[in-house]
C-alpha positions as CSV (number, residue, x, y, z in Angstrom):
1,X,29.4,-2.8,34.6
2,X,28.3,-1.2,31.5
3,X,29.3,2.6,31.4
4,X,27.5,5.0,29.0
5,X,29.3,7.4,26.7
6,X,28.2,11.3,26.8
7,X,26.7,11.8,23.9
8,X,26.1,15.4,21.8
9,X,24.0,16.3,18.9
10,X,27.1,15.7,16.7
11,X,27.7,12.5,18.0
12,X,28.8,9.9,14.7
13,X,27.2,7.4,16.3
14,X,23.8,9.6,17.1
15,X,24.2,10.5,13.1
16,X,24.4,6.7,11.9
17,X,21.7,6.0,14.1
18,X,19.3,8.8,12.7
19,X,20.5,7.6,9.3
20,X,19.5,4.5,9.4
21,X,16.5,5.3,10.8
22,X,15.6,7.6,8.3
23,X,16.7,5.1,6.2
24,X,13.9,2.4,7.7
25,X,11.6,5.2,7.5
26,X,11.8,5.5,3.6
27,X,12.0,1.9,2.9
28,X,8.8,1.3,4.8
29,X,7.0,3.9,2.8
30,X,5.2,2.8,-0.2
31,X,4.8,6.1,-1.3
32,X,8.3,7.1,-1.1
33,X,10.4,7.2,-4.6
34,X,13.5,6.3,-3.0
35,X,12.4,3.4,-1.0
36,X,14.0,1.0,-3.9
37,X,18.0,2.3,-2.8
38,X,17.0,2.3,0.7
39,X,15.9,-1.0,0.6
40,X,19.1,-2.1,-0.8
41,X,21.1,0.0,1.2
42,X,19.5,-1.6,4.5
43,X,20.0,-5.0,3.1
44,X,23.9,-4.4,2.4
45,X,23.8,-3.6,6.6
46,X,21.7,-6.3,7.2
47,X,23.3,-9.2,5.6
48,X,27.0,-8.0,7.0
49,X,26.0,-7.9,10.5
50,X,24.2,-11.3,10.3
51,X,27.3,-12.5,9.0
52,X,29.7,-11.4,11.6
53,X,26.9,-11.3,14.3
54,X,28.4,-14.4,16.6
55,X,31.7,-13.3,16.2
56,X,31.0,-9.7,17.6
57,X,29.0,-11.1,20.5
58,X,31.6,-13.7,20.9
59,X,35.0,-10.2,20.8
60,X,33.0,-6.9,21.7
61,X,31.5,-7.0,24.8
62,X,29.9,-3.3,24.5
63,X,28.2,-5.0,21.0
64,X,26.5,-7.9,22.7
65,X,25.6,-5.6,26.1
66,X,23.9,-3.1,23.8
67,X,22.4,-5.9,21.2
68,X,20.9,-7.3,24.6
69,X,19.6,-4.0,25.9
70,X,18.1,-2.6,22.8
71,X,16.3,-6.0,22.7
72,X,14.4,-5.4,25.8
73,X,12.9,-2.5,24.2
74,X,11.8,-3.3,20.9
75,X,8.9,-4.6,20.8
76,X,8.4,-6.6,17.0
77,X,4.5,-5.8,17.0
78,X,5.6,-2.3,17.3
79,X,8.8,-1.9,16.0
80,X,8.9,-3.7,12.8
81,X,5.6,-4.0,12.0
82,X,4.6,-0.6,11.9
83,X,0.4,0.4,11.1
84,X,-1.2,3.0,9.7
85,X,-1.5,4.4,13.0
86,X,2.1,4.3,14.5
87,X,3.2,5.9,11.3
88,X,0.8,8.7,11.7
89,X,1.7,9.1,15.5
90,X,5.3,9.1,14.4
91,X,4.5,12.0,11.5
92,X,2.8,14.0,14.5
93,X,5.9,13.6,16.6
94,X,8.6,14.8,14.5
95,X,6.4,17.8,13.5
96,X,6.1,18.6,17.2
97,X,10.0,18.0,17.9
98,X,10.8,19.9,14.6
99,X,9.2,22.9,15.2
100,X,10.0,22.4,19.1
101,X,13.9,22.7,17.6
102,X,14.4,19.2,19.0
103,X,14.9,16.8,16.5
104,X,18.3,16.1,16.1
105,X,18.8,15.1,12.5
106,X,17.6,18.2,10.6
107,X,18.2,15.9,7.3
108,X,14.5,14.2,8.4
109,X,12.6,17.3,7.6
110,X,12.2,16.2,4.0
111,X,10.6,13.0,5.0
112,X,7.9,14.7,6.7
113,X,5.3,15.5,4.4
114,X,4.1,19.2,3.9
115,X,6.4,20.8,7.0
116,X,7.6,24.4,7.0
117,X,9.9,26.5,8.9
118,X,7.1,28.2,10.8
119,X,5.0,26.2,13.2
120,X,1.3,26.1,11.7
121,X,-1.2,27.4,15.0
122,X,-1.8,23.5,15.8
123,X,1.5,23.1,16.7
124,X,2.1,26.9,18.6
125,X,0.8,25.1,22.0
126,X,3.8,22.9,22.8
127,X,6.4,25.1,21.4
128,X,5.2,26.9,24.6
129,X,6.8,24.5,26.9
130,X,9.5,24.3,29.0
131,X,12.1,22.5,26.7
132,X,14.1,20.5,29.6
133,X,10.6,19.6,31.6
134,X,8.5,18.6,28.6
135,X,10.4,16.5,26.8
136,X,9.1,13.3,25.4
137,X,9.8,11.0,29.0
138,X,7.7,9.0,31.1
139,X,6.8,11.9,33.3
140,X,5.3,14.0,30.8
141,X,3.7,11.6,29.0
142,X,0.4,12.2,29.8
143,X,1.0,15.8,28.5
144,X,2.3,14.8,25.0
145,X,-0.2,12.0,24.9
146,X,-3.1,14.2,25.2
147,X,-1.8,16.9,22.5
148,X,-0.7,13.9,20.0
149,X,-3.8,12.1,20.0
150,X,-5.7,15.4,19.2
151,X,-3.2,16.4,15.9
152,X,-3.5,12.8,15.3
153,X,-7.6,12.9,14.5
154,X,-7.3,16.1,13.3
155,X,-4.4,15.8,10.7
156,X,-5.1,12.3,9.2
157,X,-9.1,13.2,8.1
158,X,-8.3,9.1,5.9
159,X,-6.8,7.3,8.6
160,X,-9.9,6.6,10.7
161,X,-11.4,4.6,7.7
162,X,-8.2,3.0,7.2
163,X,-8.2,1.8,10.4
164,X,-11.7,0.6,9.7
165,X,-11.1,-1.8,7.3
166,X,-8.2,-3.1,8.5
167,X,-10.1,-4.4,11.8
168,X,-11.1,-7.5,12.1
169,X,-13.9,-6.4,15.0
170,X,-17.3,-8.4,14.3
171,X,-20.5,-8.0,16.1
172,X,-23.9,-9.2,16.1
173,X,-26.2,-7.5,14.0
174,X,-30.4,-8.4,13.8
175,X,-31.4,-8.3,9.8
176,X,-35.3,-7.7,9.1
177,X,-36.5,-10.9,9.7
178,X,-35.2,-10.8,13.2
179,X,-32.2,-13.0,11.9
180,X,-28.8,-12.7,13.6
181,X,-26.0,-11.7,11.3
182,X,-22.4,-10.8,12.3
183,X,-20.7,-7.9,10.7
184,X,-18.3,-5.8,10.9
185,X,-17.8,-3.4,13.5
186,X,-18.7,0.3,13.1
187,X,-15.6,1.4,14.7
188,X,-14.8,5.4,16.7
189,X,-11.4,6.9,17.1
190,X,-11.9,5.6,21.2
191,X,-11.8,2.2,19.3
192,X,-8.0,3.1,18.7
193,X,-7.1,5.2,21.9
194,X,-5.1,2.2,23.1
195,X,-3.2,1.0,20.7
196,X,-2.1,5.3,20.0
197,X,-1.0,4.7,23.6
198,X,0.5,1.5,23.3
199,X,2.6,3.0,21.0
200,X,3.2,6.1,22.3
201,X,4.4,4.1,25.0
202,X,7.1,2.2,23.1
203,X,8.2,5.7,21.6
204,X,8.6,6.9,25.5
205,X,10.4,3.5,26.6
206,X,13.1,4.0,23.0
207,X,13.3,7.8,22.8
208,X,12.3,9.4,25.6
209,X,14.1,12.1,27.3
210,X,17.6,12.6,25.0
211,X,17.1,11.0,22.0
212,X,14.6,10.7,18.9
213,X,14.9,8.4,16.2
């Protein structure tokens, strides 16, 4: 029976965890200067544990229990091919857990663009929540879900466009003549309400409740 270890917020493994994240985070980013060594750096981690991969599922039963759970969660649609849109949704997130005093590695502030130590007045409404009953968790999703989706729209004026012309929607559309033409979809921000949530979601389902990545 698999038996979880207590964790803290000075945890080593919480911290390696975090760090690679981060890590993932800044490797992802285009824009990021530092992507090239965290590129590297990831690929140094990835090409030792493929190499020693069978042995470790073969000698550490807690490696292959864990390997096995985290599999169930991560989703690769999600996880490793992250959008426009998740990476926005993410932004939002670790603004709200920041200024929330929740986000355990205080190292990720400088990855989030254009934070500061006081909460700006869009964010004020969720530092007023309980702290143990609000946090990010199946039961208050709906809660976070609704407040996300607004900072969302409202801090990413570029994104909806984005989002446009990356969709591959088509519809019929009558030319002049009366001739049938298909073209691309004028698309809304309701276009894109599901796949927020899907995401949102996944976040729940991998972070919710005690830890963020």
């Amino acid at each position: 029976m698999r038996t979880k270890r207590k964790e803290s917020d000075n945890d080593p493994a919480l911290f390696l965890l975090h760090g690679v994240s981060e890590l993932l985070g800044i490797a992802l980013n285009k824009e990021n200067a530092d992507k090239a060594w965290a590129g590297r750096f990831l690929a140094m981690i990835a090409v030792w544990i493929e190499k020693y991969d069978a042995k470790l599922c073969e000698v550490n039963e807690a490696y292959r229990q864990e390997k096995m759970e985290l599999g169930k969660g991560f989703r690769r649609d999600v996880w490793f091919e992250p959008g426009p849109l998740y990476m926005a949704l993410l932004r939002e997130l670790w603004r709200c857990w920041y200024y929330r005093r929740e986000l355990i590695n205080p190292t990720a502030q400088r990855y989030l663009p254009n934070i500061t130590g006081k909460a700006p007045k869009d964010y004020l409404p969720c530092l007023k929540w309980p702290k143990l009953s609000v946090k990010l968790s199946p039961k208050s999703w709906a809660k976070w879900e609704r407040f996300l989706w607004e900072l969302l729209k409202k801090h990413n004026p570029g994104l909806l466009d984005e989002l446009r012309r990356n969709s591959d929607r088509k519809e019929l559309v009558k030319d002049e003549k009366g001739n049938w033409n298909t073209e691309t979809r004028l698309l809304y921000w309701n276009a894109f309400h599901g796949q927020f949530q899907k995401h949102l979601r996944a976040m729940v389902k991998q972070w919710g409740c005690n830890s963020q990545p």
